[in-house]
C-alpha positions as CSV (number, residue, x, y, z in Angstrom):
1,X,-43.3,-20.5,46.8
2,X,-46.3,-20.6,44.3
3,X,-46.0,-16.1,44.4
4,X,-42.2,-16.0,44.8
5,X,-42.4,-18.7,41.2
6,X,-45.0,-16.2,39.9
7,X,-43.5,-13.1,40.8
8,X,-39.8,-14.4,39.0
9,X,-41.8,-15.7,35.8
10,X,-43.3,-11.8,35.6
11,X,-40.0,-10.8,35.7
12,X,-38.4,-12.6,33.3
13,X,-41.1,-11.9,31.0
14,X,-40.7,-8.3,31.3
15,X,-36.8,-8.6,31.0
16,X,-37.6,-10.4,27.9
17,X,-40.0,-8.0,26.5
18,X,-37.2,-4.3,27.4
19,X,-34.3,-6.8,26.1
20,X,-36.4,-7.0,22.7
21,X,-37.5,-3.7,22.6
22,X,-34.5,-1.9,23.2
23,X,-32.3,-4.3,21.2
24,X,-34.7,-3.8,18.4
25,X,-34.3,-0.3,18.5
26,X,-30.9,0.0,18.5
27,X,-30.8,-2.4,15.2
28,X,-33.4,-0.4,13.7
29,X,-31.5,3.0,14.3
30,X,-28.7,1.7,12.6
31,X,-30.1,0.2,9.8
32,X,-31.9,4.0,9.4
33,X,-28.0,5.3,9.8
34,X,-26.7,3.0,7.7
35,X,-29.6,3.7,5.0
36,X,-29.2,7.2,5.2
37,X,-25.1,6.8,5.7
38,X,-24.5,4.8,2.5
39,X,-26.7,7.3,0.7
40,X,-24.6,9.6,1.5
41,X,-21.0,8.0,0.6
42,X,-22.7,7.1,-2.7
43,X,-23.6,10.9,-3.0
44,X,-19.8,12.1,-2.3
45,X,-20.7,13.8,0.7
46,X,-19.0,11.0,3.4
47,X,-16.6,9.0,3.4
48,X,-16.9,5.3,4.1
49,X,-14.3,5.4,6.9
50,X,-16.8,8.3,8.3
51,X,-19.8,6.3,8.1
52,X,-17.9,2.9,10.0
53,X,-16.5,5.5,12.8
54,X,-20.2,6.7,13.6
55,X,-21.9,3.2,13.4
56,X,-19.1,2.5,16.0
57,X,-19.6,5.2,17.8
58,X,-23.2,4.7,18.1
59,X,-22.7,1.2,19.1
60,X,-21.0,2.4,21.6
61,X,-23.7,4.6,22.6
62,X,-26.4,2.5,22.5
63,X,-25.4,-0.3,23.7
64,X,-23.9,2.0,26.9
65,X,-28.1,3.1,27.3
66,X,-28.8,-0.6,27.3
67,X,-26.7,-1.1,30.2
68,X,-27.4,1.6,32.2
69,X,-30.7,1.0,32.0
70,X,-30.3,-2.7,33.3
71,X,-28.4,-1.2,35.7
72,X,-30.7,1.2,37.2
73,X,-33.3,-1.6,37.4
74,X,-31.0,-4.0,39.9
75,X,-30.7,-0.7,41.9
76,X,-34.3,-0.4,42.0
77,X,-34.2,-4.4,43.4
78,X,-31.8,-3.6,45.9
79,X,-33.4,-0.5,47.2
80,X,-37.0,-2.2,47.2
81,X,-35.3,-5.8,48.8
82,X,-33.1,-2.9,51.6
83,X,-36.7,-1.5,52.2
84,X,-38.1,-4.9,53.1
85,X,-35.2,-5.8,55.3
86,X,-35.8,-2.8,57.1
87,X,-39.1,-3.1,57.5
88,X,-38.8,-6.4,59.1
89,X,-36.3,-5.8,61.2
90,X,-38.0,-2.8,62.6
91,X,-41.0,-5.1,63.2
92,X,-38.6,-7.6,65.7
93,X,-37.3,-4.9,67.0
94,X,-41.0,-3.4,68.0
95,X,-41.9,-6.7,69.1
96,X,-39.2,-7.0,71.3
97,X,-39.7,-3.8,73.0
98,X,-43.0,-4.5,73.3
99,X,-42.3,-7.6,75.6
């Protein structure tokens, strides 16, 4: 119990620390886009309605990154927790044949 409690709390620590990260990252490249953006309407050169469709579309974008990403990690459980599963079955199934 003591390593299964251990292993979870490592876990959720390094969940916390990507979710932080990556959030952090995305808020920080839009405050960049919007810096640069609103430079650019005030310039002449966009438009506002420009500048709102690209911080929507990259949004969009980064918040579809985000996901795959925590997506690709419970595939990474599953194939890891399928591994174990098959190892331990092939261990009874040894152990049988060798009775």
């Amino acid at each position: 119990n003591d390593i299964i409690n251990d292993t979870q709390r490592q876990r959720g620590v390094a969940l916390g620390v990507f979710s932080a990260a990556s959030n952090g990252l995305g808020v920080l490249l839009q405050m960049v886009t919007l810096l640069i953006g609103s430079s650019a309407v005030l310039a002449g050169s966009m438009t506002a309605e420009a500048l709102a469709t690209y911080l929507l579309y990259l949004d969009t974008a980064v918040d579809s990154a985000l996901e795959l990403g925590i997506e690709w990690s419970s595939c990474n459980d599953a194939l890891g927790s399928a591994e174990r599963v098959l190892g331990i079955l092939a261990q009874g199934v040894t152990s049988q044949r060798s009775s």
